[in-house]
C-alpha positions, 0 to 999 in steps of 0.5 A, a space after each residue: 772309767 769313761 774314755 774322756 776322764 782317761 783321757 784328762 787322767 794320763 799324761 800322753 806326753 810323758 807316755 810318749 817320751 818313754 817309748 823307745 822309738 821315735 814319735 812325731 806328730 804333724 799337722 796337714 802341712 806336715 808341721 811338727 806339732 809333737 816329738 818324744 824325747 827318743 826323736 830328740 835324741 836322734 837328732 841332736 835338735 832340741 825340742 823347741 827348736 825341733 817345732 818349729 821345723 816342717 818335715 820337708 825341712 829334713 827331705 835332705 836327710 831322707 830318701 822318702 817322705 812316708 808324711 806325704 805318702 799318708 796324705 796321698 793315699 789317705 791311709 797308713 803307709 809303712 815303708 824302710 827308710 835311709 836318713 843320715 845325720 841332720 849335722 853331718 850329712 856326708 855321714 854314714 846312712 841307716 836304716 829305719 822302718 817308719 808306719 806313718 798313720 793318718 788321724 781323721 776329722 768327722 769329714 774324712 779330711 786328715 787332721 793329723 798324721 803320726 809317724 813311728 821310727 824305729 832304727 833297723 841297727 839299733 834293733 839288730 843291736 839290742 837283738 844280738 845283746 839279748 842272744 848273747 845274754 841268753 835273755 831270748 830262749 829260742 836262739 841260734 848261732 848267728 854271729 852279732 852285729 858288726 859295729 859301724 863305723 862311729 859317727 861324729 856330730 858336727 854342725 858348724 861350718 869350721 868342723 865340717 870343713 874338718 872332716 871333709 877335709 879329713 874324708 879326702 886325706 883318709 884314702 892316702 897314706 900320707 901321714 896326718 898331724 893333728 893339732 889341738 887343745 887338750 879334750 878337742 876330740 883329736 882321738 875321735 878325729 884320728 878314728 874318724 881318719 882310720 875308718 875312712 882310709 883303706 886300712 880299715 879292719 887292719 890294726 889301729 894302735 894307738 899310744 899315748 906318748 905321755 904315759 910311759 916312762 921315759 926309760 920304758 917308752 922305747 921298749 914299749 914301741 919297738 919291743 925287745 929280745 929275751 935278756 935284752 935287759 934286766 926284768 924283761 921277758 924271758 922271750 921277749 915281746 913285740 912292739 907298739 910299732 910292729 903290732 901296727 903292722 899292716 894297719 895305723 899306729 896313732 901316736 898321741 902327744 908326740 910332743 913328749 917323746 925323748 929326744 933318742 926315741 924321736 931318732 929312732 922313730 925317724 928311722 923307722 918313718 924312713 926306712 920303713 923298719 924296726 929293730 928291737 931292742 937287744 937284736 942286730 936284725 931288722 925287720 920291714 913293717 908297712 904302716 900308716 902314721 897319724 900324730 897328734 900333739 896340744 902343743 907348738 911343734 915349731 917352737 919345740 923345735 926353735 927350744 930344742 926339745 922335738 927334732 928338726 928332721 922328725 918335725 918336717 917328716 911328720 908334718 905332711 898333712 897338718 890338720 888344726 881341730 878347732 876348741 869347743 869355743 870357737 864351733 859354738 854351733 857345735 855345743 847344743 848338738 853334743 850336749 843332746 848326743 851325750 844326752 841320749 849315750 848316757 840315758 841309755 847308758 844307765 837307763 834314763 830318760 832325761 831331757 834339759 830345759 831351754 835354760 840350762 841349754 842356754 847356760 851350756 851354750 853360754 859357757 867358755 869350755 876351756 876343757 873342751 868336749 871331754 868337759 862338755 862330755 863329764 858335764 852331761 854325765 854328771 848332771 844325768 847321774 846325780 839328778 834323781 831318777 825320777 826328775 826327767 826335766 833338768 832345769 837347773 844347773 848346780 853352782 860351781 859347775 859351770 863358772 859363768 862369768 860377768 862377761 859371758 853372761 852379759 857378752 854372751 847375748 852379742 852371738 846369742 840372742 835371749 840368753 840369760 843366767 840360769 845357773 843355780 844349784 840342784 844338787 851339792 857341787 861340794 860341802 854345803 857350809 853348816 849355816 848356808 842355803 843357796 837360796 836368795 831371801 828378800 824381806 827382813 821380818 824373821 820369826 826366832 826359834 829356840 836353838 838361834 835358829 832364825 828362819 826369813 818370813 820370805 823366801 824368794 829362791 824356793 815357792 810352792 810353785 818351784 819346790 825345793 832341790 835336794 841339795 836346799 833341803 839337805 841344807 835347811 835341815 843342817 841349818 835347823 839342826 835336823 828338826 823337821 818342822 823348822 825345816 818345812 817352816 824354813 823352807 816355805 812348806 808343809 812338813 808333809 810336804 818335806 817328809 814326802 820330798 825326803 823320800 823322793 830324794 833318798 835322804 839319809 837319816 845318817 846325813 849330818 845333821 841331828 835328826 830330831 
């Protein structure tokens, strides 16, 4: 085969997008003309709005621009680079090894430069997995990788105020309250706390508050001595509070401890002391709290259900975490973190269209990023595999109102509604198809099978999802070439399309 119906016959770009290190392309002036989805995903930056960057928009982030060293020696150049987080610059460095190649026009002058990164920890990582997995034959007995410290994507002013905040207290031991809304992230910010503070490699126990029950939980963070009460163990057991020993204990929903425990913990906080249940010793235990709770502590306290002393004990530095609605800036970023922890999660290379990107930015996020989070999961799970490009979001996950469809453009200019389905979100109705049709011509079938003569919501340009064939053959009773007809495509087409998507034949409907 000649180079130039190669050439026309492989898809470069898709090519480029499964290779798992990151690509970029650039012109003399070191305009981004073509990045892969890997380089995406680093970033955090969606593609459309990643060309329209140059590089030297990213010198911040990076110790050395390996693009101009290409242009200056005019051959290829491999160098380690350090870079940080484009949304988080105050965040941890890596390390990366990056080959910048230049692509020459018949005049020697460069007409393109091509950049290849590949990130040094992430390699070490997939390196020990493999050792340890015994998948690499010839091996030794090095130790695996230590983890790093976990990094949190924050773009918008309040967050990273936040943090920096957060990065200043971290090194004291004072003792820090977190407030926020259910899902705001108050766990990520309690570790982001511990793993910036001097007590770091120590313990960190975190308990939630809400999920002992009441007669259990003072047992549960002070522990207790043998025959201390019926069904406990015959030697006793230690503690949440003493485990923490040396370390952080991380109390999350403070707000639901019983009146008796919020006394003996004040106890504890100002004594620095433990005493179990069903012992007459105590015991010194050194460690730094951090609390967290989604509700008003001072109207708790004006009901009577948190105690005044505990309130001001442990309200020494309050820190607020904004909802996911209020650091809209923050919303495109996690969307694509996610995006990318998930891909490599279960193996999957996808990607989402500037209109669903739209969507998700549109949205209100009453859950938070815990919502934002299963949002992204779930659209990367139930999507087939073989779908790289999410372009539609299924009805009924993301209950867009009126007002955010048409607010939304007030902070968001060139928003529009993209919500439409790709896959079930529940029961399909026996005779509903979430299309829209137009026209009133119809031809009759036998069975009362009526089936539009035009179909608006599904063309051969735009092929049906699955979850429309799933209903058209419900509609039609299962016949298949009522189906094709319905749906506006050939019963070659359909059957293919069937295979694509894995359709059961036990699904239900009578397949005839």
């Amino acid at each position: 085969m000649a180079d130039s119906e190669l050439h026309n016959l492989l898809p470069f770009a898709e090519i480029l997008d499964n290779i798992d290190v990151g690509i970029a392309l650039f012109d003399p002036q070191g305009n981004y003309l073509f990045v892969n989805t890997n380089l995406i995903n680093w970033r955090n930056i969606p593609r459309a709005e990643f060309l329209s960057h140059n590089v030297h928009d990213f010198l911040k982030i990076m110790d050395v621009c390996v693009f101009d060293l290409v242009m200056e020696k005019k051959q290829l150049v491999k160098r380690l680079q350090t870079y940080r987080n484009f949304h988080n610059m105050d965040g941890v460095t890596r390390l990366r090894m990056v080959t910048g190649i230049p692509i020459f026009d018949a005049f020697g002058n460069i007409q393109y430069v091509i950049s290849m990164m590949q990130d040094i920890q992430t390699f070490e990582d997939l390196y020990h997995s493999l050792l340890k997995e015994h998948k690499i034959i010839n091996y030794d007995t090095k130790e695996p990788a230590v983890r790093e410290k976990q990094d949190i994507v924050a773009k918008s002013p309040a967050f990273q105020q936040l943090l920096s905040v957060a990065a200043n207290v971290a090194s004291l031991d004072s003792t820090v309250l977190l407030y926020g809304e259910s899902g705001s992230g108050k766990e990520v910010l309690a570790h982001y706390i511990y793993e910036h503070s001097e007590r770091c490699g120590k313990p960190l126990i975190t308990v939630n508050c809400a999920a002992f029950p009441e007669n259990l939980i003072e047992a549960e963070l002070f522990g207790y001595e043998k025959g201390s009460f019926t069904g406990a163990a015959k030697d006793g057991k230690i503690g949440l509070v003493e485990a923490a020993d040396g370390g952080t204990l991380f109390l999350d929903e403070i707000n639901s401890l019983p009146i008796n425990v919020q006394g003996k913990l004040l106890r504890t906080l100002e004594e620095k002391s433990i005493q179990r249940i069903g012992s007459t010793k105590t015991k010194k235990v050194n460690f730094r709290l951090i609390a967290a709770t989604n509700r008003n502590l001072q109207k708790l306290v004006e009901q009577g259900q948190f105690r005044e002393d505990l309130y001001y004990r442990i309200q020494v530095i309050p820190l607020t975490i904004p909802p996911l609605h209020n650091r809209k800036e923050d919303i495109i970023p996690l969307c694509l973190h996610f995006l990318h922890y998930f891909g490599k999660k279960y193996n999957l290379q996808k990607e989402f269209s500037d209109s669903v990107l739209d969507a998700v930015q549109r949205y209100s996020w009453p859950g938070n990023v815990r919502e934002l989070r299963n949002f992204v999961e779930r659209m990367v799970v139930m999507t087939p595999r073989a779908t790289r490009m999410i372009s539609q979001i299924p009805d009924g996950l993301l209950d867009i109102t009126p007002d955010e469809r048409h607010d939304s453009g007030k902070d968001i200019p060139g928003t529009k509604s993209t919500v439409s389905a790709i896959f079930p979100s529940g029961p399909i109705p026996q005779a509903s198809l979430p299309i829209s049709f137009s026209g009133s011509i119809t031809n009759h079938f036998p069975g009362d099978v009526t089936v539009p003569a035009t179909i608006s919501g599904v063309r051969r340009s735009n092929m049906p999802t699955r979850d429309q064939i799933i209903a058209a053959l419900q509609t039609c009773s299962g016949h298949r070439e009522k189906t094709a007809e319905y749906l506006g495509i050939s019963r070659r087409c359909l059957q293919y399309k069937i295979k694509e998507y894995h359709i059961s034949p036990r699904c239900h409907y009578d397949d005839k």
